[in-house]
DRENPA-3360 file (N, C-alpha, C; in nm, 2 decimals, always signed):
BEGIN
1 = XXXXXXXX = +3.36/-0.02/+1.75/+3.30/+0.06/+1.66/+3.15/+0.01/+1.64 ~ +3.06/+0.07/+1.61/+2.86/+0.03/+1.66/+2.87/+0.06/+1.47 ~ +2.76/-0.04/+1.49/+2.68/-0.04/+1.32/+2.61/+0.08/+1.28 ~ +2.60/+0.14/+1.17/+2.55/+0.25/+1.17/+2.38/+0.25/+1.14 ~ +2.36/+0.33/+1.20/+2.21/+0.33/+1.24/+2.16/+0.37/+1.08 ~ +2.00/+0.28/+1.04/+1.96/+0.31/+0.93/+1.90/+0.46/+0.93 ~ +1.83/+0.47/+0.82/+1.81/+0.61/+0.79/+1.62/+0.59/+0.69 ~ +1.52/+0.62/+0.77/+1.40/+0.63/+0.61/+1.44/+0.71/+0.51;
9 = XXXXXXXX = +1.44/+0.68/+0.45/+1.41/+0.76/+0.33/+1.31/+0.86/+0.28 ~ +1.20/+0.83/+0.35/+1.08/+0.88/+0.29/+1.05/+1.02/+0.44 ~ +1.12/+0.96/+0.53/+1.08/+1.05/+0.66/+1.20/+1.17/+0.71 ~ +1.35/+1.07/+0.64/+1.48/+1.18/+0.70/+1.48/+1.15/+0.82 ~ +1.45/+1.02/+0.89/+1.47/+1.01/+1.02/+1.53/+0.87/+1.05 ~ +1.64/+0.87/+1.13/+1.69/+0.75/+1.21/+1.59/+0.66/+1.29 ~ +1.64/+0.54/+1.20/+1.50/+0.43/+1.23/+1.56/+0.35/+1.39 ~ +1.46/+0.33/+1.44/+1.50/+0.27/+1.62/+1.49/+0.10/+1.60;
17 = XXXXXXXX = +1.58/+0.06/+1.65/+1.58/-0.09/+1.70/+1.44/-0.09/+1.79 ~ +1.37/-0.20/+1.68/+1.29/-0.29/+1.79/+1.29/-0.41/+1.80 ~ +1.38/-0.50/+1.76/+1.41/-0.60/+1.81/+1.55/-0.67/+1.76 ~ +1.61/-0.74/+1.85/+1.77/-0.79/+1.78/+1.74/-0.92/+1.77 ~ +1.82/-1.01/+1.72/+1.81/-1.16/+1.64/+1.67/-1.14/+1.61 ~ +1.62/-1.10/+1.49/+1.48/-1.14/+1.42/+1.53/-1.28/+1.33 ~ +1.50/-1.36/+1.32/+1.47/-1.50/+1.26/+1.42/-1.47/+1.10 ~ +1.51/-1.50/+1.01/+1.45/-1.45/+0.87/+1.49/-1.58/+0.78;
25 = XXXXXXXX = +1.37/-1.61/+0.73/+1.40/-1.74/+0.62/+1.46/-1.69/+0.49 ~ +1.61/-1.72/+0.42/+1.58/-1.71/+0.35/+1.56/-1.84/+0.21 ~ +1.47/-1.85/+0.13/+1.43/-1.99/+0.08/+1.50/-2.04/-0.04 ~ +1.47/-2.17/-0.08/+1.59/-2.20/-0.16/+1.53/-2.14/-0.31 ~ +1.64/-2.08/-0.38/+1.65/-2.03/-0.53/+1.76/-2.00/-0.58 ~ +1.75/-2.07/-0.68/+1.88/-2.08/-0.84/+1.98/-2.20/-0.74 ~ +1.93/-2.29/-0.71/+2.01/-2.44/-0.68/+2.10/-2.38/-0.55 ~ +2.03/-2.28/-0.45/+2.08/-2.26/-0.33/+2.01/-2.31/-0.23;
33 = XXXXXXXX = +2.08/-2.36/-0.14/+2.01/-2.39/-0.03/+1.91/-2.30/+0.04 ~ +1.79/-2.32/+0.09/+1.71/-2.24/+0.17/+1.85/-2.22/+0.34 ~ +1.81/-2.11/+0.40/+1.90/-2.05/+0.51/+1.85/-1.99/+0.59 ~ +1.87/-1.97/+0.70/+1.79/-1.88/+0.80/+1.92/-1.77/+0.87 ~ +1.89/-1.69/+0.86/+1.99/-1.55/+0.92/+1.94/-1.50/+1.06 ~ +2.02/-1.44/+1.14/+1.97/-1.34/+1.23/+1.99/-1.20/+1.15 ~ +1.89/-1.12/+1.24/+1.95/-0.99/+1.18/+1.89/-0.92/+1.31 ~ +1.89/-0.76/+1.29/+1.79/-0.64/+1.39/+1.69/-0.60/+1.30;
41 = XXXXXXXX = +1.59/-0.62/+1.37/+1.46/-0.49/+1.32/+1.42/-0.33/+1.40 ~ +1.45/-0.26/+1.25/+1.46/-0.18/+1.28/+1.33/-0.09/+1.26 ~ +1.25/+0.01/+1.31/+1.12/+0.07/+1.25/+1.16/+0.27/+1.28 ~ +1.11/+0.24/+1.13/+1.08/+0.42/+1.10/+0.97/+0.48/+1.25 ~ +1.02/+0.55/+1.33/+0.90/+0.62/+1.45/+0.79/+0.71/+1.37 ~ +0.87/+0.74/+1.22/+0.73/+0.86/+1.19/+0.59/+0.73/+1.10 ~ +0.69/+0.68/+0.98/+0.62/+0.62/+0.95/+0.57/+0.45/+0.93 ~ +0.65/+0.44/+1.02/+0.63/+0.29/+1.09/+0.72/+0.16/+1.02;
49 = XXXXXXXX = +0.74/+0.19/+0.87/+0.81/+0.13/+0.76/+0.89/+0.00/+0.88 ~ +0.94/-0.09/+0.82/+1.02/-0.18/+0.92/+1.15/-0.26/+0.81 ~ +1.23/-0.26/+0.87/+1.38/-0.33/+0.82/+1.42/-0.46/+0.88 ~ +1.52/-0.56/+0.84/+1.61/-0.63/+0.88/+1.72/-0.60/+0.83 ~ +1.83/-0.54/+0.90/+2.01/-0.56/+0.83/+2.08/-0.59/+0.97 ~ +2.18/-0.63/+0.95/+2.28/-0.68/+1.00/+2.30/-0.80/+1.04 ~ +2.27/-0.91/+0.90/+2.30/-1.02/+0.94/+2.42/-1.04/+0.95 ~ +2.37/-1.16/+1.03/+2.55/-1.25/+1.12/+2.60/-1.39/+0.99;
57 = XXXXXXXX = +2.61/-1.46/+1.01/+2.66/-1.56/+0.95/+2.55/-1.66/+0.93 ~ +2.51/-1.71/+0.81/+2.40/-1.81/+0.84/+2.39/-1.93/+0.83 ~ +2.28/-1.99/+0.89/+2.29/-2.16/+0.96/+2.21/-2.23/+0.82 ~ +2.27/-2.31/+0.78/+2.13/-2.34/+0.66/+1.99/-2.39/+0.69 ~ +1.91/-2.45/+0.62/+1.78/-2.49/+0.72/+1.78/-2.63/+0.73 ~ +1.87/-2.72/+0.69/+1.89/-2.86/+0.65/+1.93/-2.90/+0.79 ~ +1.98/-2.82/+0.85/+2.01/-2.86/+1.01/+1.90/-2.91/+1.05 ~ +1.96/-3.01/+1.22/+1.82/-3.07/+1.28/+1.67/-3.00/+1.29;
65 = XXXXXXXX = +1.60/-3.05/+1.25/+1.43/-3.00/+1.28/+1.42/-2.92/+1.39 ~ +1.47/-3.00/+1.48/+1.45/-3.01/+1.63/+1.48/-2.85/+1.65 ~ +1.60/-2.86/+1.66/+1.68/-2.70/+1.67/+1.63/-2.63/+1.58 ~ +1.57/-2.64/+1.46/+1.48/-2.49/+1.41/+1.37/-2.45/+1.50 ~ +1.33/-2.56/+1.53/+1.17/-2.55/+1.62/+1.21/-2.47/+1.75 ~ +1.30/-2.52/+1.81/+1.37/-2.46/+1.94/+1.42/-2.26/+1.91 ~ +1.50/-2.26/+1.77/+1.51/-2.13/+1.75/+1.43/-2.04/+1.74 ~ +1.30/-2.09/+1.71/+1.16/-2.03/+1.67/+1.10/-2.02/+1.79;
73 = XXXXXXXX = +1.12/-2.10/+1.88/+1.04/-2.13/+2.00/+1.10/-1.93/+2.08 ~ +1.27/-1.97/+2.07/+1.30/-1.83/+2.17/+1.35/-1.71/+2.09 ~ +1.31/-1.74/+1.91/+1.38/-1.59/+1.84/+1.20/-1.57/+1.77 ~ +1.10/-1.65/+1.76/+1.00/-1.64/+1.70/+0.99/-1.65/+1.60 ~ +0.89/-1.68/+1.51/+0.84/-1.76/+1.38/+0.95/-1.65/+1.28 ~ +1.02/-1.75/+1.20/+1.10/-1.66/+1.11/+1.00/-1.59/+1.01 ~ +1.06/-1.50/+0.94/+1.02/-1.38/+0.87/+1.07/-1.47/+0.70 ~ +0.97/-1.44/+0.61/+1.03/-1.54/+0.54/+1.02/-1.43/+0.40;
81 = XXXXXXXX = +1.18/-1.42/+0.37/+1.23/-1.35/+0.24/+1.18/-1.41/+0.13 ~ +1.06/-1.31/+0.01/+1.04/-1.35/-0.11/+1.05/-1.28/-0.19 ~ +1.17/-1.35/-0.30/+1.23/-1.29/-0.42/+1.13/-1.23/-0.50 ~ +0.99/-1.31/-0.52/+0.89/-1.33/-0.64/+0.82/-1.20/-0.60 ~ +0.82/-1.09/-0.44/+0.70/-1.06/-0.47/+0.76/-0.86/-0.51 ~ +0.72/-0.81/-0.58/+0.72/-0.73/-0.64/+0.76/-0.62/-0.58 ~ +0.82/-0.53/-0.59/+0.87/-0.38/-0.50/+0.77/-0.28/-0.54 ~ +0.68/-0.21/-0.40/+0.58/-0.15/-0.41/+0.67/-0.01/-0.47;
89 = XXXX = +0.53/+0.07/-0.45/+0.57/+0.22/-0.52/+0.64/+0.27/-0.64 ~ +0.68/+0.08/-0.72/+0.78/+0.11/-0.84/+0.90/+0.10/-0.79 ~ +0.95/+0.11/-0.69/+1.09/+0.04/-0.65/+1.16/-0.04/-0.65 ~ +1.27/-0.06/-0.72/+1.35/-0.15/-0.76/+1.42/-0.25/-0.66;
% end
C-alpha cells in the first residue's frame, strides 16, 4: 500500500516528490532531546509551496559527530524545524 500523495491547499493540486530522505533537524524543546528525522519533500508544481511528511523513525543528534557529518555529507545540510517562528498568512 503507497503513502498518500499530499494535496496544496491553496492550488487543489497534488504536490510531486522532489526529493526522498530530506535531513530535518528537529531541536531540543520542553527538556527533549534535539533529533534529526528523514522525511520526502514534496513541492506544489503551480505554486511552488514545499513540504516534509513521512517521517521514518528518528536518530537523536547526541549520536557520534562523525556520523551526523557523514549523513549531511550524502542526505545534505539538514533543514532545521523552528517552533518560535510564526505561521504566515495567519495560519495556525
Amino acid at each position: 500500500m503507497s503513502a498518500p500523495t499530499p494535496i496544496c491547499v491553496k492550488c487543489r493540486l497534488e504536490m510531486r516528490c522532489v526529493k526522498n530522505d530530506r535531513l530535518v533537524r528537529d531541536p531540543e524543546a520542553g527538556g527533549l532531546p534535539s533529533t534529526f528525522w528523514m522525511g520526502d519533500e514534496y513541492e506544489c508544481p503551480e505554486c511552488k509551496v514545499r513540504i516534509v511528511t513521512g517521517f521514518g523513525r528518528p536518530f537523536p543528534a547526541e549520536h557520534d559527530p562523525t556520523e551526523m557529518r557523514a549523513r549531511e555529507r550524502v542526505y545534505g545540510k539538514a533543514l532545521q524545524f523552528d517552533y518560535e517562528r510564526p505561521a504566515k498568512d495567519g495560519a495556525e
